[in-house]
C-alpha positions as CSV (number, residue, x, y, z in Angstrom):
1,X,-13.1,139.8,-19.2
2,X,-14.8,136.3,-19.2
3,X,-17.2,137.7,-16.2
4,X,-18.1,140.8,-18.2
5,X,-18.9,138.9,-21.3
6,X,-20.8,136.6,-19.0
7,X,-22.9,139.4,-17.6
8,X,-23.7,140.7,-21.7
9,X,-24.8,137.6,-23.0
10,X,-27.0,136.6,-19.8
11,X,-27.6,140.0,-18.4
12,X,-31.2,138.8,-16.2
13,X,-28.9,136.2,-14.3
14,X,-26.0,139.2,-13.8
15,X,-28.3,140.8,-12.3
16,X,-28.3,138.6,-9.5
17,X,-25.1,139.4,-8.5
18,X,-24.2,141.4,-5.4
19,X,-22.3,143.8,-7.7
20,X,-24.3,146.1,-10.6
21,X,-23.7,145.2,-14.0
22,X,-23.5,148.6,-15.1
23,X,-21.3,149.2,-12.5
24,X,-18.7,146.7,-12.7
25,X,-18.3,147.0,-16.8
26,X,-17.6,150.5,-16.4
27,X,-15.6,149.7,-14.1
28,X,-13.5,147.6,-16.6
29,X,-13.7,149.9,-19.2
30,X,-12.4,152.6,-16.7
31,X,-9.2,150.2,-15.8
32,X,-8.6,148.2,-18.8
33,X,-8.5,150.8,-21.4
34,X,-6.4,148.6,-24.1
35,X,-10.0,146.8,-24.1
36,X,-12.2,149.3,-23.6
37,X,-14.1,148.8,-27.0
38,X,-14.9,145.6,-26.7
39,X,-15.8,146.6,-23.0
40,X,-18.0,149.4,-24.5
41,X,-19.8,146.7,-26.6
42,X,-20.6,144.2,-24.0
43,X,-21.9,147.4,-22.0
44,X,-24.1,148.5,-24.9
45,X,-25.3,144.3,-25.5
46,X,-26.2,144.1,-21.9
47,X,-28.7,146.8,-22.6
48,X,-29.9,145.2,-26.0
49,X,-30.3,141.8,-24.5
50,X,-32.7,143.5,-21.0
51,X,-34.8,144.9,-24.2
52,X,-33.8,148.9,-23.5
53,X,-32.8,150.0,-26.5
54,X,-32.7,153.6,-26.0
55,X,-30.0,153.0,-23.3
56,X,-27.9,150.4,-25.2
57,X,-27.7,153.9,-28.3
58,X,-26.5,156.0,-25.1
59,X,-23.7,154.2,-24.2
60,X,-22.5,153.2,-27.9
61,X,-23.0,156.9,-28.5
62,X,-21.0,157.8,-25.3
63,X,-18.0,155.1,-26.0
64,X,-18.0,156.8,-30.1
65,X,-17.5,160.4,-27.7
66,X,-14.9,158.7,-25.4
67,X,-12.4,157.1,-28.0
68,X,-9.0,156.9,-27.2
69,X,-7.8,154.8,-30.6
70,X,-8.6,154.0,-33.7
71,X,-8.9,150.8,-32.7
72,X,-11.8,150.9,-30.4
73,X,-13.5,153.0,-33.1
74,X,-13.3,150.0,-35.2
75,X,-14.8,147.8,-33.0
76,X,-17.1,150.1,-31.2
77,X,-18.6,151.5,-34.3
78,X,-19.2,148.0,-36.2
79,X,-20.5,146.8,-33.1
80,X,-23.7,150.2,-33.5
81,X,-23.8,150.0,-37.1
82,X,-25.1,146.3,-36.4
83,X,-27.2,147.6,-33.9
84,X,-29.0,150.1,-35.8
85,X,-29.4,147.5,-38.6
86,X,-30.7,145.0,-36.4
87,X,-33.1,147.6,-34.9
88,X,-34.3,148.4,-38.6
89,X,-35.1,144.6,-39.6
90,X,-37.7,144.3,-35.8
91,X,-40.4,142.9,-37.7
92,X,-44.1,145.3,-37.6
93,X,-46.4,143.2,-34.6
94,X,-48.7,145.2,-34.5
95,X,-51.9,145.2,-36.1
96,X,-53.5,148.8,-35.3
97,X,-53.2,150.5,-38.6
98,X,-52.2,153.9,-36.1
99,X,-49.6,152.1,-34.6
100,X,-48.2,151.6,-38.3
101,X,-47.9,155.0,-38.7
102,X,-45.9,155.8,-35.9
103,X,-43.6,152.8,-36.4
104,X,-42.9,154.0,-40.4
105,X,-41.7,157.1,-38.3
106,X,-39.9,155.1,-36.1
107,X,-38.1,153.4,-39.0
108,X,-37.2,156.6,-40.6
109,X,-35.8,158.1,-37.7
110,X,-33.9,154.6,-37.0
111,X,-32.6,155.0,-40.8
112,X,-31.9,158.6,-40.2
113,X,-29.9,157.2,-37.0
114,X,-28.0,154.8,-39.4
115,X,-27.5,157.8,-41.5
116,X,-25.6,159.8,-39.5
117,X,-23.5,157.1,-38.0
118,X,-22.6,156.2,-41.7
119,X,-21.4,160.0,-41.8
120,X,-19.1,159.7,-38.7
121,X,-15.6,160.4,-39.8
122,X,-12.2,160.0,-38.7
123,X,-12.0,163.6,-38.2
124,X,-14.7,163.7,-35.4
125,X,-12.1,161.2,-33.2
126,X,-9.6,163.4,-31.1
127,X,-6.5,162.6,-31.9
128,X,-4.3,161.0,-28.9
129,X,-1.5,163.0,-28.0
130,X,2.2,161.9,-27.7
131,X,4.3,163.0,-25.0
């Protein structure tokens, strides 16, 4: 657990190793399933922390499809909701009135993103049967 919180919070020196990053946390999340959320989160934080944003949404999207408790939806979703917030306070850097626009679509879109994940219920998780 310690390496694969290692390799979120400094993911340009994971990279170094002879093993993918990618790789080995899904790895973990494959094998460790009672910590899978958290798992999913470090996963989606590698992503943030390299700067591609598009892939860190896929993979906190994916781990919302792939629930298997309650529990990792607690974790997983507070971990995108503060995502998707942080990705709505980016400041604007750039100068080019054009650019302005498209960002103002951006930051609809991003709230529109935040929107929907607000909307998630409790009835979209599967629930896990007992045998």
């Amino acid at each position: 657990m310690e390496l694969c919180e290692f390799m979120a919070k400094y993911p340009s020196r994971a990279r170094k190793l002879a093993v993918k990053p990618e790789e080995l946390l899904r790895h973990a999340i494959r094998h460790y399933s009672e910590q899978s959320g958290k798992l999913w989160v470090f996963l989606g934080d590698y992503y943030t922390r390299l700067g591609e944003f598009s892939k860190a949404r896929e993979v906190f999207e994916e781990a919302l499809a792939s629930l298997t408790s309650v529990r990792d939806f607690g974790v997983i979703f507070n971990a995108y909701l503060k995502y998707e917030e942080a990705m709505l306070e980016v400041p604007d850097q750039s100068d080019d009135e054009d650019a302005r626009g498209e960002d103002s679509d951006s930051e609809e879109s991003l709230a529109d993103q935040v929107d929907a994940l607000l909307d998630f219920t409790f009835r979209d998780i599967p629930e896990k049967q007992e045998q």
